[in-house]
N, C-alpha and C positions, 0 to 999 in steps of 0.2 A: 385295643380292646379285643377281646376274645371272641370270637362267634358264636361257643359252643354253651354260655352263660349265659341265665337270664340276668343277672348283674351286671353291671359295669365292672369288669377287672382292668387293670393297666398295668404293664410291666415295668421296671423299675427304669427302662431306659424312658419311657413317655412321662412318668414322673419327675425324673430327673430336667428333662428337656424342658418341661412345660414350669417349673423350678426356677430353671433359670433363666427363662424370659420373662416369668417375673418379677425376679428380680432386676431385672434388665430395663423394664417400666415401672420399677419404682412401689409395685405393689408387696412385697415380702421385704423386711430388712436383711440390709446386707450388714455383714458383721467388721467390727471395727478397724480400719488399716494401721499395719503399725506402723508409730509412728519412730526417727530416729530420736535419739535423746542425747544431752550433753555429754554423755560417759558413750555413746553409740557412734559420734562421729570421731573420736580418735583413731578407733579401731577402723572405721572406714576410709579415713584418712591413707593412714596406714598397710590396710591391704590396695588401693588403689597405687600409691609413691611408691611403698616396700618399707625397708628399713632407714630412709634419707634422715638424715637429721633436720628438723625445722627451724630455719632460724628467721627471725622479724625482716622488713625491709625489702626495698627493691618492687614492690609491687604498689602501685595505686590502684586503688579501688572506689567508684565512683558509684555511690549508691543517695537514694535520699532516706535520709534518716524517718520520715513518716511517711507512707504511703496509702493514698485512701481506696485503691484498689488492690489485692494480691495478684489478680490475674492477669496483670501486665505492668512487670515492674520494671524499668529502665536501669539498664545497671554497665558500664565501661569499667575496664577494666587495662593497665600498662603494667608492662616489668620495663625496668630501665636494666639493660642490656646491649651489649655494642651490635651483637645480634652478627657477629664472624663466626667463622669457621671454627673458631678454637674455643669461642667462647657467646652462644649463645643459648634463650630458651628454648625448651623442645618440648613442652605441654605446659596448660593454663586448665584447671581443674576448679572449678567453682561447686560448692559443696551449701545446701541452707539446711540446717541441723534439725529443723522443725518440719518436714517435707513429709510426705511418706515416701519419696523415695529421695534421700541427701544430695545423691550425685547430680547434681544439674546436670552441666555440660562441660565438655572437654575438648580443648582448639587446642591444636598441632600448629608447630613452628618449625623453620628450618632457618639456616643464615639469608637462603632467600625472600624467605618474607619480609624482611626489610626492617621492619619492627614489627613486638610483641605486644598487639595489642588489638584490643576487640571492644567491643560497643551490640548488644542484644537487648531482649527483652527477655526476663522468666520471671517462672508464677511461686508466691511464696503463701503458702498454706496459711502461717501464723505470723505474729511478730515473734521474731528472732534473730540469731547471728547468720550472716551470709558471712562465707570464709571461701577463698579464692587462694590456692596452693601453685605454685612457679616449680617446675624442673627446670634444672639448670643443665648444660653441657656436660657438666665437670662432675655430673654425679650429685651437688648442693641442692636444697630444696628451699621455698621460701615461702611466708606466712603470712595475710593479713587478714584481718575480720571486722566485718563493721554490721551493728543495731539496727536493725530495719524495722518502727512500728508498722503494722498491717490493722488496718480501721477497718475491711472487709476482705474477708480469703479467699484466694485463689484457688487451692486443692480442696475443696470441701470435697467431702463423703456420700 
């Protein structure tokens, strides 16, 4: 505020500030997050692998087809791989297409870790496809996706 004013003036940085901690308590809306869509995770696929070609198989995916919470969804995940030196995974890339942000998460492999394979929890917004992408050693990429209904969501707005 000014001194020199009988009004209240405010400059646009305490507008701003005071803005955004309103919306921060929920008093101002906040505007819509976008969300991915079915034609949006190829492309993310994609720039995350490169140019691998995707093919079916080699990955188990353990998800439950209904879940009555989003914000904590249980989900394990295998590549069957000998997991040697010449020939194993070397990332696990789980993607939920309905998120506002797809990428879930991303576990690194080496022939040391023995086997490819993980067991977490993540939050899935909607019902949708959760899809879980394999690098392979040799440059091969691998693919599978499974229907997850969501009864109450985890990423709300």
């Amino acid at each position: 505020m000014r001194a020199d004013s009988s009004k209240p003036t405010f400059t646009r940085r305490q507008v701003l500030v005071a803005a955004s901690g309103a919306m921060l308590a929920g008093i101002l809306p906040q505007g819509e997050l976008a969300h991915a869509n079915a034609f949006d995770i190829q492309a993310i696929i994609k720039e995350r692998i490169g140019d691998k070609g995707l093919q079916e198989g080699r990955i188990t995916l353990k998800i439950a087809p209904v879940v009555e919470n989003g914000n904590t969804v249980p989900i394990s995940l295998s590549v069957d791989s000998p997991m040697t030196p010449d020939d194993h995974v070397t990332a696990v890339h789980v993607f939920a297409e309905a998120n506002p942000l797809p990428n879930v998460a991303t576990f690194h492999f080496t022939p040391r870790s023995g086997k490819a394979q993980v067991a977490t929890r993540i939050r899935l917004s909607d019902s949708q496809h959760v899809i879980a992408v394999a690098e392979m050693s040799d440059g091969s990429a691998y693919l599978t996706k499974r229907h997850v209904k969501v009864t109450l969501g985890g990423c709300s707005q």
